[in-house]
BAFI-557882 format. One line per field, with one value per residue (C-alpha): residue number from 1; residue in three letters; chain; x, y, z. Coordinates in pm, whole numbers. Layout:
BEGIN
resi (NUM; ...)
resn (ALA; ...)
chain (A; ...)
X (X; ...)
Y (Y; ...)
Z (Z; ...)
//
This chain:
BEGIN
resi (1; 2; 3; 4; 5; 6; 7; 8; 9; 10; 11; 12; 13; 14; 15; 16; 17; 18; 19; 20; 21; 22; 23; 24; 25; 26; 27; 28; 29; 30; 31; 32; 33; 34; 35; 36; 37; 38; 39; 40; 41; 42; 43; 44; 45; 46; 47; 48; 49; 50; 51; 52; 53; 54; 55; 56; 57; 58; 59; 60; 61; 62; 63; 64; 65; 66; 67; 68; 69; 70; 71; 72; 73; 74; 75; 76; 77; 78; 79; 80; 81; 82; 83; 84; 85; 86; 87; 88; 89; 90; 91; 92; 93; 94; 95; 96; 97; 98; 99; 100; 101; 102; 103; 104; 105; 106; 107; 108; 109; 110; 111; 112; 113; 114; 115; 116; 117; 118; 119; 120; 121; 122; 123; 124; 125; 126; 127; 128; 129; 130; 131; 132; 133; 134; 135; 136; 137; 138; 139; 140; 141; 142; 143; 144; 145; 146; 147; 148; 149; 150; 151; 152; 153; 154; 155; 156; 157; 158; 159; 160; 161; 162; 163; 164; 165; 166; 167; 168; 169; 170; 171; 172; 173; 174; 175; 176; 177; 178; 179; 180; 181; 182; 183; 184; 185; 186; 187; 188; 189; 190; 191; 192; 193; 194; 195; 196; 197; 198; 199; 200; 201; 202; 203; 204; 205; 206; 207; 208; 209; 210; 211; 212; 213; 214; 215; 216; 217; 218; 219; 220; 221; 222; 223; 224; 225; 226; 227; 228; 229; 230; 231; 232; 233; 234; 235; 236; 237; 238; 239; 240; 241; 242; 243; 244; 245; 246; 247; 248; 249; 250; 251; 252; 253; 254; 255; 256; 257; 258; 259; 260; 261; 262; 263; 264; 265; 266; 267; 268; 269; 270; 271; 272; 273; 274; 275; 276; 277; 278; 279; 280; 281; 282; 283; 284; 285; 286; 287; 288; 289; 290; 291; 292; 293; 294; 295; 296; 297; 298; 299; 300; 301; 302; 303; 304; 305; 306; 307; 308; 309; 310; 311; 312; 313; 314; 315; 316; 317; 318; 319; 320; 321; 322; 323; 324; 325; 326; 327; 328; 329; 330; 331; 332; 333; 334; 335; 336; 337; 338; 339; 340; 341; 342; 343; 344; 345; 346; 347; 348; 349; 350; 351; 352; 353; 354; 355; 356; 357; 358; 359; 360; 361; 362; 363; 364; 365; 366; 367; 368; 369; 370; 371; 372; 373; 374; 375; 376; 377; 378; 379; 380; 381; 382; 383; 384; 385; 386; 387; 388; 389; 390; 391; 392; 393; 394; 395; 396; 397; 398; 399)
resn (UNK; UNK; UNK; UNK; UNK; UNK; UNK; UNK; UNK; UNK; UNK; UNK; UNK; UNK; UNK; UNK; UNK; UNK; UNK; UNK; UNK; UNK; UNK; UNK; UNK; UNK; UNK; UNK; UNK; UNK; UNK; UNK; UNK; UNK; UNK; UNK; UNK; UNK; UNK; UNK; UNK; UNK; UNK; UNK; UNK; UNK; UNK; UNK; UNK; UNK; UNK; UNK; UNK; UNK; UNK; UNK; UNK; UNK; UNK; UNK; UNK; UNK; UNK; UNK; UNK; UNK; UNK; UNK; UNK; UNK; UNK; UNK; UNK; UNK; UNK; UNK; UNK; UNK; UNK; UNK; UNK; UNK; UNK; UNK; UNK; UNK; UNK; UNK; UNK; UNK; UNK; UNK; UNK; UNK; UNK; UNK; UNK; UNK; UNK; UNK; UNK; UNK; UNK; UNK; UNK; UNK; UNK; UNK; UNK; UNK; UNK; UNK; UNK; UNK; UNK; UNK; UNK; UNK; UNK; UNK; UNK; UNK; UNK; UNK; UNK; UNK; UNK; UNK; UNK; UNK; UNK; UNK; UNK; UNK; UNK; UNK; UNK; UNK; UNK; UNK; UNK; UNK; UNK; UNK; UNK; UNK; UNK; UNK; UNK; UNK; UNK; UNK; UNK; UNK; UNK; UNK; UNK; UNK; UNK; UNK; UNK; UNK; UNK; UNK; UNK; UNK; UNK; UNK; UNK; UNK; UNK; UNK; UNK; UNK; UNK; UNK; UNK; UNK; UNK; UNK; UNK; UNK; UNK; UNK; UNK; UNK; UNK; UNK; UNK; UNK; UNK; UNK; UNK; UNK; UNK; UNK; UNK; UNK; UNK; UNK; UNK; UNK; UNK; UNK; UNK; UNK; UNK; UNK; UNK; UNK; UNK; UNK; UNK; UNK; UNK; UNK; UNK; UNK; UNK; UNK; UNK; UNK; UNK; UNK; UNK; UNK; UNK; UNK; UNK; UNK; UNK; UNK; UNK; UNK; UNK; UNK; UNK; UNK; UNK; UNK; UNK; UNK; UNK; UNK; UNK; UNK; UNK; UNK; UNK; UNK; UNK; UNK; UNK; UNK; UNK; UNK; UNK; UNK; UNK; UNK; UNK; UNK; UNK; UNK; UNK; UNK; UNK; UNK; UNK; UNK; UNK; UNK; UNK; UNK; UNK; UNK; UNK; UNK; UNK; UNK; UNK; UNK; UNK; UNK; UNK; UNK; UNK; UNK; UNK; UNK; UNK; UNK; UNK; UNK; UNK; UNK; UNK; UNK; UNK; UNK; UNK; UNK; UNK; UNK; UNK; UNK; UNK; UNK; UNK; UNK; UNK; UNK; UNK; UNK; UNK; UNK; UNK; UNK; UNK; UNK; UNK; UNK; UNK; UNK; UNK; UNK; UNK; UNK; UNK; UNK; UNK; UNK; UNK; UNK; UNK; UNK; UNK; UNK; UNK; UNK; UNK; UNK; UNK; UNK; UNK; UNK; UNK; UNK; UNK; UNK; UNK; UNK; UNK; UNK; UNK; UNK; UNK; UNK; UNK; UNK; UNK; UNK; UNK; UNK; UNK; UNK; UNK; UNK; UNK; UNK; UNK; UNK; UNK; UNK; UNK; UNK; UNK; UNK; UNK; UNK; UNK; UNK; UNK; UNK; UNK; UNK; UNK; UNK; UNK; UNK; UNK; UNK; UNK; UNK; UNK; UNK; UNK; UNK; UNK)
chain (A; A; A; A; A; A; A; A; A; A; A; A; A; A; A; A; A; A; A; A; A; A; A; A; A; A; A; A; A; A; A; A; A; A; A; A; A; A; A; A; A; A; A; A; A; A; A; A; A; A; A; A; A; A; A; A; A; A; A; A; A; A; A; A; A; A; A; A; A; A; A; A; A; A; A; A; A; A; A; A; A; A; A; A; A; A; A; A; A; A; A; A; A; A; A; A; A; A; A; A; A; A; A; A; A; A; A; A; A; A; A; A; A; A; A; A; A; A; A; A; A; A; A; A; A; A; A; A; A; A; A; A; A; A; A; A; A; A; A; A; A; A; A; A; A; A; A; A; A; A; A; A; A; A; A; A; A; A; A; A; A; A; A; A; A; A; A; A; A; A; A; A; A; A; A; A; A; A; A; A; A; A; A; A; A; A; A; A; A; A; A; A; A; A; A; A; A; A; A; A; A; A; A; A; A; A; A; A; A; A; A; A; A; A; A; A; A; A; A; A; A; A; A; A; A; A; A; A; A; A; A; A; A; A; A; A; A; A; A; A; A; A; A; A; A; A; A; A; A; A; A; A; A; A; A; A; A; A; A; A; A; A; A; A; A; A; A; A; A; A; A; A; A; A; A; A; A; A; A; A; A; A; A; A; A; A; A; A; A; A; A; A; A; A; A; A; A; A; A; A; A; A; A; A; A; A; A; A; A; A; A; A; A; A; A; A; A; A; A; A; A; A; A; A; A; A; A; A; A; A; A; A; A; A; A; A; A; A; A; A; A; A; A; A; A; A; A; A; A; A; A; A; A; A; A; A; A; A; A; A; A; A; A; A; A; A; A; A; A; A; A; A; A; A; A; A; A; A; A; A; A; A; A; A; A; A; A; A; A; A; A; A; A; A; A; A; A; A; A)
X (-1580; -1338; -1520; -1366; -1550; -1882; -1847; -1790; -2064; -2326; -2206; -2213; -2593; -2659; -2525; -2726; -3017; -2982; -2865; -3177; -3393; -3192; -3168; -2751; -2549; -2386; -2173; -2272; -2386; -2744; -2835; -2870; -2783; -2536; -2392; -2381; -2200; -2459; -2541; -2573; -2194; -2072; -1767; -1601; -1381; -1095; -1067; -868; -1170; -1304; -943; -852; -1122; -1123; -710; -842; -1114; -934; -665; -886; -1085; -781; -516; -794; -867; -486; -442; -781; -621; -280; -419; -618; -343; -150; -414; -285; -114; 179; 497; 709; 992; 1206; 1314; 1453; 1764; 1674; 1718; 2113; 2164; 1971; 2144; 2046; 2126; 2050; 1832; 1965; 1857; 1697; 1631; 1747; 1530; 1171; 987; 680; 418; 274; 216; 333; 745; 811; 970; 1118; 1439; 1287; 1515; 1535; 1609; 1549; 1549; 1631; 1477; 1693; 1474; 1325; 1581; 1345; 1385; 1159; 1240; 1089; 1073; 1032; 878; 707; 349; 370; 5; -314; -402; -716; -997; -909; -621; -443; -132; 60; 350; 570; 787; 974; 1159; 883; 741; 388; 299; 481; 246; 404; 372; 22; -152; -7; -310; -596; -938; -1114; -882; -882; -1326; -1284; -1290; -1079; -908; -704; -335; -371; -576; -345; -80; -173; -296; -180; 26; 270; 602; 424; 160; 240; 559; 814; 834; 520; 315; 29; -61; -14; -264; -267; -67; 109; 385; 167; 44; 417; 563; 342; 435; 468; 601; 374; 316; 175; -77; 175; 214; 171; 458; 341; 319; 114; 198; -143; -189; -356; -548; -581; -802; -743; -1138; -1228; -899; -980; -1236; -1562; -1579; -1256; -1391; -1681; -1439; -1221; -1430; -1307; -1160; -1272; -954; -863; -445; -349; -444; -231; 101; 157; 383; 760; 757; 546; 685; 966; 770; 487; 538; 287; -50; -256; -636; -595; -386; -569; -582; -915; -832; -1235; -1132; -751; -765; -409; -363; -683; -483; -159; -342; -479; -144; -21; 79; 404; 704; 635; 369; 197; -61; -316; -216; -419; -663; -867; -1175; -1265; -1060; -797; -402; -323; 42; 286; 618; 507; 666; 611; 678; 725; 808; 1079; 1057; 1015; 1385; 1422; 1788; 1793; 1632; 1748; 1418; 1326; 1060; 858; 599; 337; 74; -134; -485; -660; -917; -1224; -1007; -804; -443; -155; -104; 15; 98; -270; -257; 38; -66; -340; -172; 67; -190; -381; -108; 45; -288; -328; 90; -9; -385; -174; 106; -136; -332; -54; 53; -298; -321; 57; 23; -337; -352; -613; -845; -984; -1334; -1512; -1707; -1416; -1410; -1784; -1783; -2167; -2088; -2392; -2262; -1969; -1912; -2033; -1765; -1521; -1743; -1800; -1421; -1373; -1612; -1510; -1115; -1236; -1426; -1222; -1046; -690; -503)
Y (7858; 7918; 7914; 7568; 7403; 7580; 7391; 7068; 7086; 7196; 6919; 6654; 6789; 6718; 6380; 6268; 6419; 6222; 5921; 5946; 5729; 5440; 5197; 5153; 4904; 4721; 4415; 4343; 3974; 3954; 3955; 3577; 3341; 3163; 3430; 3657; 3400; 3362; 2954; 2805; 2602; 2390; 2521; 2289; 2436; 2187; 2166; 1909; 1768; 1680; 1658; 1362; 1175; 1153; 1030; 733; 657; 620; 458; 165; 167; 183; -104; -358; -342; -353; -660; -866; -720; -833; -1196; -1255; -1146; -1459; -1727; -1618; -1949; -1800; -1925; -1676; -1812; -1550; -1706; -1367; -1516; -1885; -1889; -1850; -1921; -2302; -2584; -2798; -3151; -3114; -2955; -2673; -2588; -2228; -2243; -1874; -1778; -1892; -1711; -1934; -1854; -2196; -2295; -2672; -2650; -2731; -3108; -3053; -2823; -2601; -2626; -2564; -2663; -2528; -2699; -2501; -2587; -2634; -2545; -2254; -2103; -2105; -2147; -2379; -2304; -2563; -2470; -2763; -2687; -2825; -2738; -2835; -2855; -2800; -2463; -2344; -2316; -2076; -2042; -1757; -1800; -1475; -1310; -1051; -759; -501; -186; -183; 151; 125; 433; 673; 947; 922; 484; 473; 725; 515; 339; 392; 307; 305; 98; -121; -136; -314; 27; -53; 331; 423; 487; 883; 831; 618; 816; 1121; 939; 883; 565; 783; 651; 300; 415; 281; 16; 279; -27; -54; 233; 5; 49; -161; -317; -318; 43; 188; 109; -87; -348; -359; -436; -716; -967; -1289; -1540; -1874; -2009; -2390; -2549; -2693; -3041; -3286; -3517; -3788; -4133; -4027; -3690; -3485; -3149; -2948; -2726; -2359; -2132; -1839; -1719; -1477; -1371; -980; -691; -747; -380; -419; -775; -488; -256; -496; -616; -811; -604; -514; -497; -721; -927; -735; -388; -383; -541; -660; -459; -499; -736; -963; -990; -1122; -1414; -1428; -1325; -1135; -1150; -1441; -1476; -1727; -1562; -1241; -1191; -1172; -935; -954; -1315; -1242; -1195; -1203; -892; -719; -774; -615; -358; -229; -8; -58; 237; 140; -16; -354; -520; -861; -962; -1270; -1508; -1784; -1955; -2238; -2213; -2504; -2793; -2735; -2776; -3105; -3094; -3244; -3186; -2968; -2871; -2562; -2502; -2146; -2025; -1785; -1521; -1162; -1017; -773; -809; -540; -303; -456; -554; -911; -1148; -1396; -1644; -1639; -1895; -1789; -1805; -1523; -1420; -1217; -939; -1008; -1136; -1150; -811; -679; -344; -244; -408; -275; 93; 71; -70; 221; 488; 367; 306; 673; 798; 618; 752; 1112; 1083; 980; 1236; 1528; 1394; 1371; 1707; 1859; 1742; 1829; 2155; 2281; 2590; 2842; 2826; 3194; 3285; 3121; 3417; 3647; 3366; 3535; 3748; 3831; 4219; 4092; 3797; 3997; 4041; 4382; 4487; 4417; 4649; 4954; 4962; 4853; 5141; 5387; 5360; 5440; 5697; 5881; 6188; 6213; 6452)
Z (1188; 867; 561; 416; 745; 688; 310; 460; 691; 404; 220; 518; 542; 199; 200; 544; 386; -19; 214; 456; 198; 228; 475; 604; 485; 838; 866; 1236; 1264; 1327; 1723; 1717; 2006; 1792; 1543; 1873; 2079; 2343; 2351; 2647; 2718; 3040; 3116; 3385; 3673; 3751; 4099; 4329; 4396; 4020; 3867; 4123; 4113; 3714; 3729; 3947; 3767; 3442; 3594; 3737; 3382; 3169; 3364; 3381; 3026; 2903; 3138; 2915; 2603; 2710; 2804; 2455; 2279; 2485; 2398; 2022; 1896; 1609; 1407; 1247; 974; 844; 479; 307; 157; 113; -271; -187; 176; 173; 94; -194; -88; 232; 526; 735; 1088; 1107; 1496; 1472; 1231; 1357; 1631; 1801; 2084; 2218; 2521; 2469; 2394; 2025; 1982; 1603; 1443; 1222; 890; 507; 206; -186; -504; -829; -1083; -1430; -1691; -1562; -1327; -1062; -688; -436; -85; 158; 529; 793; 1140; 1440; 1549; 1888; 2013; 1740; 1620; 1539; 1362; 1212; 1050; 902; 683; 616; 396; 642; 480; 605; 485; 215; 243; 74; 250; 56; -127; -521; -445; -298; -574; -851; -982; -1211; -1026; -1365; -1526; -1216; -1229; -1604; -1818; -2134; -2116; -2406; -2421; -2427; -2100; -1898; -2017; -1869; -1536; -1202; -1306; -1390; -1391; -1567; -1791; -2116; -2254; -2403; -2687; -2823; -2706; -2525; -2221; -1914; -1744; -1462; -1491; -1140; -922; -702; -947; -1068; -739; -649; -427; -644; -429; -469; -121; -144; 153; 466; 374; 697; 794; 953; 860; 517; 383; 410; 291; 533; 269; 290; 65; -91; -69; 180; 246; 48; 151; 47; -74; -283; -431; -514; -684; -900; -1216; -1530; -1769; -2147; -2279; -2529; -2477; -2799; -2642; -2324; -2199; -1875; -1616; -1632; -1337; -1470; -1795; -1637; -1463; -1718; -2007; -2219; -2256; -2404; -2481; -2210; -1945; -1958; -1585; -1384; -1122; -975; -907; -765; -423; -353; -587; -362; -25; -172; -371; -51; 88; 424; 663; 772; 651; 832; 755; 723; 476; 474; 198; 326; 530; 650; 869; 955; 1026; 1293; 1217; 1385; 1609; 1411; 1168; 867; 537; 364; -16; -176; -498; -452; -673; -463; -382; -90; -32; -291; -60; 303; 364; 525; 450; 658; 665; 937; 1090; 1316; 1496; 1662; 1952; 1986; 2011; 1649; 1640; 1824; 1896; 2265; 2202; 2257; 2608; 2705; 2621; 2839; 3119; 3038; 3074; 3308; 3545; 3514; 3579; 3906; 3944; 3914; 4101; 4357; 4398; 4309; 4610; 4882; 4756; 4781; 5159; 5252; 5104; 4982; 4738; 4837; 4516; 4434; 4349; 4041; 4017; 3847; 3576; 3434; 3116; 3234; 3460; 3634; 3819; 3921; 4303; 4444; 4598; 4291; 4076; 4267; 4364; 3982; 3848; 4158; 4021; 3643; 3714; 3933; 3823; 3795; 4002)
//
């Protein structure tokens, strides 16, 4: 041994010895049935004879189920009027038939031409569309009156984080604040500094078309009345309080302006009393949507020739989007909606597909399974045979 190793081994001694005292440091987990990967686990082995079995079994779960869900979404009695360009396209003078443009599911055939007609009125520039249709048999109780959009995309991230919940809960927050929020584009009026309230791009595109009660046609003209009550959340009527701002503190967003002007001591709005700006505050996840406007729960909507008044004010020609209105009743299992039925039927009837070919090709030609055994990490459930040879061809020397 050179004299440089001699060294090193003195020192090595000197450091066991100093180290000796003290207990070593060791980042092995601690010999735990969890931290050393030892709990107890069922670890299924797919066979033919458990894999097949389950394909069936879904299969006569799953198609059953989409048929009841594709049946209750068929009792759903529904009227769909597309009126996105009735402020230009509907005749002043006269009614126009829309047969084109309405979508029903009754089982009674309709008796009436749906049709249209708007009235404009002179002092304020403002359009009244009127849409005529025919409720063939009665509908309800209850029922739901809708607004329909599409291309609206309410889901996009920058559109659905524009909104102060503070400001929203009543907090009068100052201009610095609101500034510096989320709103962000429409915080504050470049003008005059003040804030808007409500600030965001939600609140500023608001749907604002006024949609009356359907007015009855029959030998008196009775309104069949519909409530706006009930139709928001009960946790967002919970969120939205009356604000503590005062009308000189805030201006309205630039949408409104244009419809309402600015603020007033007495047009302050009440947002823990608007419903309608609850259901549109509360984004949807795709581009087409529908939200409730409306509703009555008691009385039912008598067949018969309606008319339907609505403020036109809510353009989406400028972004090739449609709008519709939408009556409709519902089941036990919601509204008209058969997409849910027809995925089931979907799966369930592939399952039963594949349970079945799997099955005729596991009796025309089996595949020898091998031996669960080899599938244990534990050496001692290991066959015999497999370790001897195993241990016999490591431990033999190489020639």
């Amino acid at each position: 041994m050179s004299q440089a190793e001699r060294a090193g081994s003195i020192e090595d001694q000197e450091h066991s010895r100093v180290d000796g005292d003290k207990k070593p440091k060791s980042r092995r987990p601690a010999n735990t049935a969890f931290r050393q990967q030892r709990l107890k686990a069922w670890q299924p082995i797919l066979t033919p004879k458990s894999v097949l079995p389950l394909f069936f079994v879904v299969g006569i779960i799953f198609a059953p189920l989409g048929g009841v869900l594709l049946w209750a979404s068929s009792l759903v009695q529904e009227i769909v009027i597309d009126y996105t360009d009735c402020y230009s396209a509907a005749p002043t003078a006269s009614q126009a038939y829309i047969a084109d443009r309405v979508s029903m599911t009754f089982k009674a055939q309709s008796t009436g031409t749906p049709s249209w007609q708007r009235t404009v009125d002179e002092a304020t520039n403002q359009t009244t569309c009127s849409l005529y249709f025919n409720i063939p048999e009665s509908m309800g109780p209850p029922v739901f009156l809708y607004y329909r959009l599409t291309n609206f995309y309410q889901n996009h991230r920058r559109y659905v984080q524009s909104l102060e919940l503070d400001q929203l809960k009543g907090e009068a927050l100052s201009n610095k604040t609101i500034s510096g929020s989320v709103c962000d584009p429409l915080t504050t009026d470049p003008a005059t500094k003040k804030a808007y309230y409500p600030c965001g791009l939600i609140a500023n595109s608001r749907f604002n078309d006024s949609i009356d009660s359907p007015v009855y046609l029959g030998d008196d003209s009775v309104t069949y009345n519909m409530t706006k009550n009930g139709i928001a959340w009960e946790s967002d009527k919970a969120l939205y309080q009356k604000t503590k701002y005062q009308h000189w503190e805030v201006v309205p967003p630039p949408n409104w302006t244009k419809y309402n002007g600015s603020y007033t001591n007495e047009s302050m709005p009440n947002l823990h009393e608007d419903e309608d700006f609850m259901v549109w505050m509360r984004t949807a996840g795709l581009p087409a949507f529908s939200k409730l406007s409306r509703r009555n729960d008691d009385t039912a909507m008598a067949a018969g020739d309606y008319r339907l008044d609505i403020l036109d004010q809510f353009k989406v020609t400028e972004y090739d989007g449609t709008k519709s209105i939408l009556l409709s009743t519902r089941t036990v299992m919601g509204g008209k909606n058969p997409f849910m039925g027809i995925a089931y039927v979907v799966v369930g009837g592939v399952c039963v597909l594949l349970g079945a070919l799997f099955t005729i090709a596991h009796l025309v030609r089996p595949r020898k399974l091998g031996d669960h055994t080899y599938l244990s990490w534990d050496s001692t459930n290991q066959p015999t045979t497999a370790m001897a040879t195993g241990r016999d061809d490591r431990l033999r020397p190489s020639s």
